[in-house]
N, C-alpha and C positions, 0 to 999 in steps of 0.2 A: 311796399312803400306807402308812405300816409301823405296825402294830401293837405296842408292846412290850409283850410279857407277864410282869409280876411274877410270878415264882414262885422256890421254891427247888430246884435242883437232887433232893436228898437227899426231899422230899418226893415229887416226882415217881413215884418208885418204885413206892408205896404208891396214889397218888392214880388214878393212869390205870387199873391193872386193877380198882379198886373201881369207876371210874367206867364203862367196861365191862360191869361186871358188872350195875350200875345199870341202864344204857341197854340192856342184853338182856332184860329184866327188861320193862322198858316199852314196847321192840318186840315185845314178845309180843304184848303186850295192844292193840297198834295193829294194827286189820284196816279191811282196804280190798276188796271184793265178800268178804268174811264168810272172807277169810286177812290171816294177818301176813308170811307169804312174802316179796313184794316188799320187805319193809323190813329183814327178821332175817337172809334168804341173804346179799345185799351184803354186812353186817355179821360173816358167818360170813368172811367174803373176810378182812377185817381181823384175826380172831383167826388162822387161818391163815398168814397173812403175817408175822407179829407174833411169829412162834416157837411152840413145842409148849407152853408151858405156857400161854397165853392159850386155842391150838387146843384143848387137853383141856379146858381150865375153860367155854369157852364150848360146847361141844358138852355137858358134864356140867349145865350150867344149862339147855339146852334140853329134854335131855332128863327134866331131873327139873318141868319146867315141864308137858312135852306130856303126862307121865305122871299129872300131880298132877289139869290136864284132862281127860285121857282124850283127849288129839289125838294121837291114829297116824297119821294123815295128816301133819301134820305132822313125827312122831317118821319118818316113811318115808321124806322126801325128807331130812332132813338124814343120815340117816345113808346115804343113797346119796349125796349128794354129795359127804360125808366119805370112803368106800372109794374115789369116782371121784380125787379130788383124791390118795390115798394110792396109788393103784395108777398114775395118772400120772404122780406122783414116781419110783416106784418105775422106771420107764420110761425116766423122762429125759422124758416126754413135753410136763411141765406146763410154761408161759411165764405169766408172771404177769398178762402185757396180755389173755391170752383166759380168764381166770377169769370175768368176766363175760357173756363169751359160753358158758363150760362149764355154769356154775348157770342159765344165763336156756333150755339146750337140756335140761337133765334135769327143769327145774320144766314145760316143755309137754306131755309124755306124762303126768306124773301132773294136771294140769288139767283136762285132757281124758279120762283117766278118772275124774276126779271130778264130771262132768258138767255144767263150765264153758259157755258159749256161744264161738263165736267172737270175738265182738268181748272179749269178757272176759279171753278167753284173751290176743289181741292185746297188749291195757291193760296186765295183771300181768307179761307177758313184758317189754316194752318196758320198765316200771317198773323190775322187777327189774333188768335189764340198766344201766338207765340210774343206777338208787342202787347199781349195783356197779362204774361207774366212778368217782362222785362217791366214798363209802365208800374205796374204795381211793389214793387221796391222801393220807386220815392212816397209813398202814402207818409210814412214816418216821419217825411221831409217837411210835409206841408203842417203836419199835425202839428209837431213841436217846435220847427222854426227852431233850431237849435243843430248848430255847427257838430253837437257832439253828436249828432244823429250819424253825420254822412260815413261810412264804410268805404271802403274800395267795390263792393259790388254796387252801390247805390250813386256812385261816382260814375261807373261803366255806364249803368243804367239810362243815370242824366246825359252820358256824353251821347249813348245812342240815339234819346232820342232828338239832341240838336241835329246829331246827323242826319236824321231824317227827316229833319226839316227842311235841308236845302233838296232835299225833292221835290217838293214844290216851284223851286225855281230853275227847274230843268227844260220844262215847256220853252221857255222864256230866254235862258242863256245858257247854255251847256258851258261856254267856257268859266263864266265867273263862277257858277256853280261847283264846277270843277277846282277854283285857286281855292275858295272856300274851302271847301272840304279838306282838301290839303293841308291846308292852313291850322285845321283846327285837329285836324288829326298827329300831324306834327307834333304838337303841342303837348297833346294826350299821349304822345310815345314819349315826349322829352322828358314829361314830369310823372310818370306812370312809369309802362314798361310797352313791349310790344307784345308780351303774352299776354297782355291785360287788354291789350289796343286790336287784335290780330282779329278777333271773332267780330267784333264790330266791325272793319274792312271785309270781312267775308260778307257780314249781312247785306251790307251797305251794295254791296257786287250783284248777290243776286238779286237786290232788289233794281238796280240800274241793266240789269239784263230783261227782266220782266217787263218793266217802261218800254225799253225799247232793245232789239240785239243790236242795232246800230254802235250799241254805245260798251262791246266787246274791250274794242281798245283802250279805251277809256279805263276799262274795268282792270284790264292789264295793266298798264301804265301807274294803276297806283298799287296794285301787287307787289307785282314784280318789286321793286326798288324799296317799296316799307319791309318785306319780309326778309330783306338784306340783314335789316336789324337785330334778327335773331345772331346773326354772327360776331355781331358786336354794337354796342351802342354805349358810341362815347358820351363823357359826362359833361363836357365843355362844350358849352353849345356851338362855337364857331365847328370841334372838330365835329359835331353830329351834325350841322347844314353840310362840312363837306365831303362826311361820306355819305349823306344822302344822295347829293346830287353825281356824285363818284359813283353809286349802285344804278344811273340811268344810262350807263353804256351799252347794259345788258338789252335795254329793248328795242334796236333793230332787230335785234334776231326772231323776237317774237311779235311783232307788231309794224304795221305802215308806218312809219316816224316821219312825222312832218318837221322840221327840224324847228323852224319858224315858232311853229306852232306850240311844241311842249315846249320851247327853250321860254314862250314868254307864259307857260302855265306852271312849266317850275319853279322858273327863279320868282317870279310875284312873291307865291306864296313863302317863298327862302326868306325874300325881302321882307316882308311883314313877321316872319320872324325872331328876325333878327331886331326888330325895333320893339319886339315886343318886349314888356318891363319883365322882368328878372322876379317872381313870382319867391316868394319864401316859405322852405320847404322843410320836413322833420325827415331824416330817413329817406334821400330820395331815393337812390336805388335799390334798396332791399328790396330783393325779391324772396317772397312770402315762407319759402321753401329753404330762405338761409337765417339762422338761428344768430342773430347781434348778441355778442356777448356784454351785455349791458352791464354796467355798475354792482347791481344789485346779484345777476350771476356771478361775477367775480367774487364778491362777497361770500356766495355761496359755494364755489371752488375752494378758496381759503379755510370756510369753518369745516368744508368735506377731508382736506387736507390735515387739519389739526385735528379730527378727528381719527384721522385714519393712523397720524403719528401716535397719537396717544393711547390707541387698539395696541398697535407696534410696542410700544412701552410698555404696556401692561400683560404683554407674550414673553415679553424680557424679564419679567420678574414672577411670570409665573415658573420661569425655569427651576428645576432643583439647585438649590446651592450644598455646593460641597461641605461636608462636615466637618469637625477634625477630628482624628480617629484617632483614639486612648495606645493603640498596638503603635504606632509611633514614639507617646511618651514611655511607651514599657521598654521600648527600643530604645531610646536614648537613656536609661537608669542600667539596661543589659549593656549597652556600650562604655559607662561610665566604672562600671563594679564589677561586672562578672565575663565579661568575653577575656580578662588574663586570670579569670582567677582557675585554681589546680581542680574545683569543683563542680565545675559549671558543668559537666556531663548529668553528674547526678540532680543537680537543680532541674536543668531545663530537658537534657534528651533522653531520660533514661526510660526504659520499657514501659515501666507501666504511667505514664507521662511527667509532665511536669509538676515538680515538687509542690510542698505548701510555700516556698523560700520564693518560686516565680510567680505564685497566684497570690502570694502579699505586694508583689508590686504592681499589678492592677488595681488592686484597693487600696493600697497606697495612693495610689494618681487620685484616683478619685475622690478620697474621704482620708480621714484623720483616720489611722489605725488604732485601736484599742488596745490597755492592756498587756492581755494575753498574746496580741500578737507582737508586742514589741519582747518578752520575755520568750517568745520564739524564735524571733529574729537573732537576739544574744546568745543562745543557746545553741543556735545550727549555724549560722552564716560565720564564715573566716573574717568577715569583714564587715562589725553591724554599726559601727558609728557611719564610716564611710557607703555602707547601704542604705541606712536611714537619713544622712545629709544628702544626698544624690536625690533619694523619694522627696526630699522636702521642698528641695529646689524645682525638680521636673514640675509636683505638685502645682506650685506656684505660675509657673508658664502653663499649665494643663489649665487652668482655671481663667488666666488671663483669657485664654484662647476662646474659652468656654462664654466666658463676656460677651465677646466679641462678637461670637458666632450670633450668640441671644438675640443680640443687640441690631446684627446685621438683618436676622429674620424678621425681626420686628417692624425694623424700616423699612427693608421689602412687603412687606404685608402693608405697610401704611401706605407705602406708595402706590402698591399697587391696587387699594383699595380705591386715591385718590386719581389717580389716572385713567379704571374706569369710571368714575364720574367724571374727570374731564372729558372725555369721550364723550359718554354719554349728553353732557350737555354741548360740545359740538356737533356733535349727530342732532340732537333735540333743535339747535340754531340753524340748521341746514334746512331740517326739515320744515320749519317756520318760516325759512325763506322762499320757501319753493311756492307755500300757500297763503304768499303776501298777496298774488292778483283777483281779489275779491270779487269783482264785477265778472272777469273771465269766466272765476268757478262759479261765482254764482249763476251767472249765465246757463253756462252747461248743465250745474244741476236741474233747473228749470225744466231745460228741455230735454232731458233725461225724463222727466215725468210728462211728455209728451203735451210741453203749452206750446204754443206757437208765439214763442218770446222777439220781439221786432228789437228790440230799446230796453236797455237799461244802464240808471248813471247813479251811484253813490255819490251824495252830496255831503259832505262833511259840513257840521256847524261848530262842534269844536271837538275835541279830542276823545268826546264821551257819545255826543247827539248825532243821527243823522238822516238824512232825507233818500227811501227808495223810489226811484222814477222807472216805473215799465211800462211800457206799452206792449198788448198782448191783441192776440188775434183770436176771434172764434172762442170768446169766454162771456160770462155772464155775470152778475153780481152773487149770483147765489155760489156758482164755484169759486169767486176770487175770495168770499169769507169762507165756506166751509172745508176747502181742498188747499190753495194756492196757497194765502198768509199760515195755516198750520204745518203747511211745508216748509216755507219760508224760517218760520219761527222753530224749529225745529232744527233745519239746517243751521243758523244761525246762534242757535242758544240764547233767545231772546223773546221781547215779545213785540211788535209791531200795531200802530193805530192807525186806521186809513184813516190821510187828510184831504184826501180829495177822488172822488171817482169820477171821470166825465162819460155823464152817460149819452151829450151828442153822440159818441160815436158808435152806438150798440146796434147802429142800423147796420152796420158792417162790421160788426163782431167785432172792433176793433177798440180797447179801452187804454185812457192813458191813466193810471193809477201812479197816487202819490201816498207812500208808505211814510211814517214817523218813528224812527228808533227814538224813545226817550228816558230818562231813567228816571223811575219813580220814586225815590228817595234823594236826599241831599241830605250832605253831614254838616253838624258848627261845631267847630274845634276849637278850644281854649286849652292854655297853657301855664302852667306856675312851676317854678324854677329857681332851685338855692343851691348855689354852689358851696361848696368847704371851704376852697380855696378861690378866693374871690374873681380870678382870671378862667378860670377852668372849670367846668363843670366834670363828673365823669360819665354823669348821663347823657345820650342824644336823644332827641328825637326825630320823627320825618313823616311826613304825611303827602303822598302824591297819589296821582289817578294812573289807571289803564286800561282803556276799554270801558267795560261799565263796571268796573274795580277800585275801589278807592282803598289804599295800603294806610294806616296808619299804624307804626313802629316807634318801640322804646328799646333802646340796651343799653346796660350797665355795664360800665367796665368795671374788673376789679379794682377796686384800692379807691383812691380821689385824684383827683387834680392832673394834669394835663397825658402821663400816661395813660390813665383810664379815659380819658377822653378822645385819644388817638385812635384806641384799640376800640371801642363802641362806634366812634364816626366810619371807620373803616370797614366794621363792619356794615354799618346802614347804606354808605355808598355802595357798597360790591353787591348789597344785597337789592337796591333799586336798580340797579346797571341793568344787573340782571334777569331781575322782572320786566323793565321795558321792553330787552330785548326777544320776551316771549318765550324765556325760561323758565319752565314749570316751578315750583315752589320748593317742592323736595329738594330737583335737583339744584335749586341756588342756595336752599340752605344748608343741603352736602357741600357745594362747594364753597360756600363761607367756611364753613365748619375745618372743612382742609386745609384753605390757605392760613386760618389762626394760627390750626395745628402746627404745620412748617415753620410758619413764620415764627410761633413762641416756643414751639418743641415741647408743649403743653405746661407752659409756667404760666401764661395770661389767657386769659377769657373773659369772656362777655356774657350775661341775660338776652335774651330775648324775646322781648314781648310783642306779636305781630296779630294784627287786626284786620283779617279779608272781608270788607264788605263790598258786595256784591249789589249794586245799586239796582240794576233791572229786575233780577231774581227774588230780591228782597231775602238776601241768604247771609250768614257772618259766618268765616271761617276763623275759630281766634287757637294761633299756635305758641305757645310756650315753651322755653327752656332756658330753665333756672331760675324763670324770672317770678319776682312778688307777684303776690293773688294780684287778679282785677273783680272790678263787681260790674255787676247789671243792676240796675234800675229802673223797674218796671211796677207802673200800679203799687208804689209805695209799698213794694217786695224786693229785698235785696239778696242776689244770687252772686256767690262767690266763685270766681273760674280759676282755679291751683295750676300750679306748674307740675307734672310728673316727670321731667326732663334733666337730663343734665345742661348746664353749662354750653353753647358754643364756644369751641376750641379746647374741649377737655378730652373728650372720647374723641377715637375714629371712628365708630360706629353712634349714630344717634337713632332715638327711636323716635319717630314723627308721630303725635299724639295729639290731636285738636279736637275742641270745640265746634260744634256744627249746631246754627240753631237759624229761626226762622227770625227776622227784624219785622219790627215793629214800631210804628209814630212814634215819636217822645221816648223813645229807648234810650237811655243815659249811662253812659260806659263808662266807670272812670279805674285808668289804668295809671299806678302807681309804680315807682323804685322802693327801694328798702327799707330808703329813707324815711317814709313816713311813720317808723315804729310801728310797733305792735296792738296800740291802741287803733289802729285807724278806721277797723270794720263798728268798732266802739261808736268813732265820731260818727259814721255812716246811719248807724241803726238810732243815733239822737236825734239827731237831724235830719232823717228822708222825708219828711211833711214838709219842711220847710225849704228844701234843695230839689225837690221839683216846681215852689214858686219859683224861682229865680230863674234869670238867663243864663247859660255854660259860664260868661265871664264873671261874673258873682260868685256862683257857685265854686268855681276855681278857685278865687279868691278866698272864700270863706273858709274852703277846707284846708288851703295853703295855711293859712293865720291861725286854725284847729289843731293843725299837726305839727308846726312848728314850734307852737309853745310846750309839744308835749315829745320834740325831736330828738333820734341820738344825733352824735355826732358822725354826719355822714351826709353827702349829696342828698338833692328830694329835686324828684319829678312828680307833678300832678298834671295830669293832662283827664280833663271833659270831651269825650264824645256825645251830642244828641242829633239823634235819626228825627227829619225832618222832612213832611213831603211836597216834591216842589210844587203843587198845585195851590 
C-alpha cells in the first residue's frame, strides 16, 4: 500500500530542518543504560548525509546541548566522529553503507572507558549500529525534499523513529507516553499494514524492557491485542477501533490488568482516533505480495488473448484441406455409361487391366481429348456420343471443382499468412506492455550493475524530452561520466547530457544527478496540394512524433477523388494507430498491407511513402512501396531515393526494403506523388542553387507553381522536409 502525503513542495524547505532540529533536541534527552548515543549518533548519520548545512547545524545543537548539561562525554564522541567522518572524506575513504559500522566502532572504546559492562556495551553498540541503518533511509528525504522520494520502507523508517521519540518522555510519564504510542501506532496499522507496523512494536519492546523491566506489562499490553491484527484488519475505521479494543480481553490472562488503568490508556488513544481526519489514500490495503490487476494489465490480458486466438486460427488453416479426387469424376462417367453396358468387363476388369476405352475417361476429366482419341472412342465404345456427352458434362463440374479447391488454398494461405501477423503483432503489443514501467526497469537495470541507486524519477517535458533524476550512493564524477550515463545510454538507445551534478554531497558519496534526454534535431514541414477533383484529393499526408521518432508519410490511392482518398486516409490512420502503440514497422506495415488485401480482395491499393527520422540518433529510415522517387538535398547534390516495392494491398507477401542513411543540418527532403510528372528531377537540378536560399514554405511553393504548369492530369503532393538543429 502507498502512502500519499499531502504536502507542499515550497514548504518542505522550511519544515524538515526545523523538524530536525526538533527531533535532536528530544534525542538528547532520550537515554537508554543512562546515554542518548544509541539514538542521536545514527541521527548525526542523517545530518551528515543531508549536506554541510544540516552537518553544521546539527553538530552546533549538540554541542550547545552537551555544554548547557555539562556532557563531555557526550560532547567527546560526537566531535571525534565528526573529524573521523571529515578526514575519511578527505581520503576518499568514507562509503556511505559503512557509516554505521564507523560510529557503532568509535562509540565502543569510549563505553568501555566509561565503565560500561559487557553485556551493556554489546546492547548500545548493536543499537547504535542498528538505528544507523534504519536512520539512514531518510537521507533521500532531506536531500530532495520531494514527496516522490518517500517509499514504504523510508515511511517505516520515519515512523520508527517518531517512536522513539516518546522514549524520552518515559522518565517523566509512562502513562501519556504510553496513549502516545498507541495513538500513533494505530494509525500506522490503519493506513499501512501490520506486517509493516509489527517489527517496529517489537523494537520499540525491547527497547522499553532495557529502560526498565518494570515496564514488561506495558510491553505486553501493546503486543498482545496489535498482533490480533494479523487475523484480520478491518477497512472501516469504526470496525478496526472495535476489534481492537475486542483483542484486549486476551490480557488478564497474561498480565496484572488494572482495569481502571488500561481502560483509560486504551480508549484515549481510541478516542483521538477516531477524531483523527480521514487522511487520503492510493491503494490502501494492498499488500505488497498481492499483484492489483490494474488497467494497463487488463490490457495486457486482452492483447495476450487476441494473440493467443489468432496462434489458434492460424493452426486451423494450417490443417490439410481435402482435395477433390478425379477417381470420383471417373465414377460418375462409369455410372453414367458403362455399369449397364454388355461391355464393361472387357473395359474396366479384364486380366490384363483396364482398357484404353477407361483410361480415356481420366483424361477426358481432366483435359480436352484429342483427335485420335476421339476416332477411338467411335471405333471401340457401343456408346461414343453418349460416352463423350457424359465426359463433357462430368468435365465441366471436375473443373468447377478444381476453381474452387484453387481458390479455397489461396485464401487459406492468405489468411493464414495474415493471422500470423496478427498474432504476431498482439504478441509484439503485449510484450510493449509489460515494458511500459520505465523507472521500475530502469531502476533494476542500475542496480544490476551494482550502483547503489537511492532515487530515481522520469520527468516528462513533452512527448519527446525528458528529465533523469538519481541519486546515487558511493559514486564519483569520474564514474557517473565514464561507466553510469554509457550505461544509461545504452540501455536506453539514446544519448544523455548532464544538467546538473551536486557535488555538496560527495562528502558522503552520495550525488543527486540530473540527466537531459533531448533531441538534437527538429524538422519544418511544408506542404502543397492539388486535388483533380476539387473536394477530394487522393493523396494523404501525416506527419506525427514517437519517442525520439518523427514519422512523416504520403500515400496514394489509386485512381482520384474521394475513393482514392478513403483507401490512402485508411491507410495512414491504421498505420499511425499502430506505431503509437509500439508496433514495430514491419509488423504495421504487414498488417496494413493485410487489411487492404481483405478489404479490396486486391482490386485497390495504395503508395507508400514513409520517412523515419530519428531525432536523437540523427538516423532516417526512408521505406517505399510503389511509391514516386523522393530526392535529398544536400550541399547543392541531388540524391534520388526509387521505390523497389509493390504497391500496399497488392501482394500478400511484401518485401521490406529501406533506405538507411545518417542526417545531417539543412538536409531538404522533398517527397513527391505522381502527380508531379516526369520532368520533376528536371525542375530540381535547375533550381538547387536557388531552393536552398529559400525557407521550406517558398520552396514548396515554387516547385508547386514548376510542376504544375508542366502537370498530367492527376492529384500532386509536394511536401518539403528540412532537418534543423534545435540549438
Amino acid at each position: 500500500m502507498d502512502l500519499v502525503i499531502q504536502n507542499k513542495q515550497k514548504r518542505m524547505h522550511y519544515i524538515l530542518p526545523l523538524t530536525l532540529l526538533m527531533i535532536t533536541m528530544i534525542f538528547y534527552y532520550s537515554k537508554i543504560q543512562g546515554t542518548s548515543l544509541p539514538f542521536t549518533l545514527p541521527l548525526f548519520i542523517v545530518a551528515f548525509g543531508s549536506g554541510t548545512f544540516y552537518f553544521i547545524g546539527y553538530l552546533s545543537i549538540i554541542s550547545f546541548l552537551s555544554i548547557l548539561q555539562q556532557d563531555f562525554f557526550t560532547l567527546t564522541v560526537f566531535i571525534t566522529v565528526a573529524l573521523t567522518f571529515l578526514l575519511l572524506n578527505v581520503t576518499h575513504l568514507l562509503k556511505t553503507k559503512y557509516l554505521p559500522i564507523v560510529i557503532s566502532l568509535i562509540l565502543l572504546p569510549f563505553l568501555y572507558a566509561n565503565h560500561y559492562n559487557l553485556i551493556q556495551i554489546s546492547f548500545l553498540t548493536l543499537l547504535t549500529f542498528f538505528n544507523g541503518i534504519i536512520d539512514q533511509n531518510i537521507i533521500p528525504l532531506l536531500i530532495h525534499q520531494n514527496k516522490n522520494v518517500i517509499t514504504i520502507q523510508r515511511l517505516q523508517s520515519l515512523i520508527l523513529i517518531i517512536c522513539t521519540l516518546f522514549i524520552a518522555f518515559i522518565p517523566y510519564n509512562t502513562t501519556y507516553t504510553m496513549i502516545f504510542i498507541r495513538y500513533f501506532l494505530l494509525l500506522s496499522i490503519y493506513y499501512l499494514s501490520i506486517e509493516k507496523v509489527m517489527p517496529i512494536i517489537l523494537y520499540l519492546s525491547i527497547i522499553f524492557v532495557f529502560i526498565s523491566p518494570t515496564l514488561k506489562d506495558e510491553v505486553l499490553s501493546l503486543i498482545l491485542p496489535m498482533g490480533c491484527f494479523f487475523m484480520i484488519q478491518p477497512k472501516n475505521k469504526y470496525l478496526f477501533i472495535s476489534f481492537f479494543m475486542l483483542c484486549h480481553i486476551i490480557l488478564p490472562f497474561f498480565i496484572t490488568y488494572d482495569y481502571y488503568y488500561y481502560a483509560f490508556v486504551i480508549l484515549v488513544p481510541v478516542f483521538l482516533f477516531m477524531l483523527s481526519p480521514q487522511l487520503k489514500t492510493q491503494a490502501l490495503s494492498i499488500d505488497k505480495n498481492y499483484k492489483e490487476k490494474t488497467y494497463q494489465e487488463q490490457l495486457k490480458s486482452k492483447a495476450e488473448a487476441f494473440s493467443s486466438l489468432f496462434n489458434q486460427l492460424t493452426q486451423v488453416f494450417k490443417e490439410e484441406s481435402q482435395t477433390t479426387h478425379l477417381s470420383e469424376y471417373v465414377g460418375y462417367v462409369y455410372e453414367d455409361v458403362c455399369y449397364n453396358c454388355s461391355s464393361k468387363n472387357y473395359c474396366f476388369y479384364k486380366q490384363e487391366g483396364m482398357s484404353r476405352l477407361g483410361k480415356l475417361i481420366s483424361k477426358g476429366i481432366q483435359r480436352d481429348l484429342d483427335a485420335l482419341d476421339f476416332d477411338y472412342v467411335y471405333q471401340h465404345c457401343l456408346k461414343p456420343d453418349e460416352y463423350l456427352r457424359s465426359l463433357n458434362n462430368h468435365q465441366k463440374g471436375y473443373y468447377k471443382m478444381m476453381k474452387l479447391d484453387h481458390a479455397q488454398l489461396h485464401l487459406k494461405k492468405d489468411l493464414l499468412q495474415e493471422f500470423s501477423i496478427m498474432g504476431h503483432v498482439f504478441q509484439n503489443f503485449s510484450e510493449r506492455l509489460e515494458d511500459e514501467n520505465d523507472e521500475k526497469r530502469l531502476l533494476e537495470h542500475l542496480r544490476a550493475y551494482r550502483f547503489e541507486v537511492y532515487y530515481l524519477k522520469k520527468i516528462k517535458q513533452d512527448y519527446q524530452n525528458y528529465l533523469l533524476e538519481i541519486g546515487l550512493e558511493d559514486i564519483d564524477q569520474k564514474t557517473i561520466e565514464e561507466e553510469l550515463i554509457p550505461i544509461l545510454e545504452t540501455y536506453l538507445n539514446t544519448t544523455l547530457d548532464i544538467v546538473s551534478l551536486k557535488k555538496q554531497y560527495h562528502h558522503l558519496g552520495y550525488v543527486s544527478l540530473l540527466l537531459k534526454h533531448e533531441l538534437k534535431y527538429a524538422l519544418q514541414i511544408s506542404k502543397k496540394q492539388y486535388a483533380l477533383e476539387s473536394q477530394n484529393c487522393g493523396d494523404s499526408f501525416l506527419s506525427f512524433g514517437y519517442d525520439e521518432h518523427h514519422y512523416v508519410v504520403l500515400s496514394d490511392g489509386m485512381g482520384q477523388g474521394y475513393v482514392a482518398y478513403k483507401e490512402s486516409k485508411l491507410t495512414l490512420d491504421v498505420l499511425s494507430q499502430l506505431v503509437k502503440n509500439g508496433i514495430s514497422l514491419k509488423d504495421t506495415i504487414n498488417t496494413v498491407n493485410a487489411l487492404l488485401k481483405i478489404k479490396n480482395q486486391g482490386d485497390m491499393y495504395t503508395t507508400l511513402d514513409l520517412f523515419d527520422f530519428n531525432l536523437m540518433s540523427s538516423r532516417l529510415k526512408v521505406i517505399k512501396y510503389g511509391a514516386y522517387e523522393s530526392y535529398l538535398i544536400r550541399n547543392q547534390r541531388i540524391d534520388t531515393l526509387k521505390s523497389h516495392s509493390l504497391p500496399i494491398g497488392m501482394s500478400s507477401r511484401l518485401k521490406m526494403l529501406s533506405y538507411d542513411m545518417k542526417i545531417q543540418e539543412n538536409d531538404l527532403f522533398v517527397i513527391v506523388s505522381d502527380g508531379v510528372g516526369e520532368h520533376f528531377l528536371s525542375i530540381l537540378e535547375t533550381y538547387k542553387e536557388d531552393l536552398e536560399e529559400m525557407n521550406i514554405h517558398e520552396m514548396a511553393s515554387f516547385l508547386y507553381q514548376k510542376a504544375f504548369s508542366k502537370k498530367d492530369l492527376d492529384d500532386m503532393t509536394i511536401i518539403v522536409v528540412k532537418v534543423i538543429c534545435r540549438d
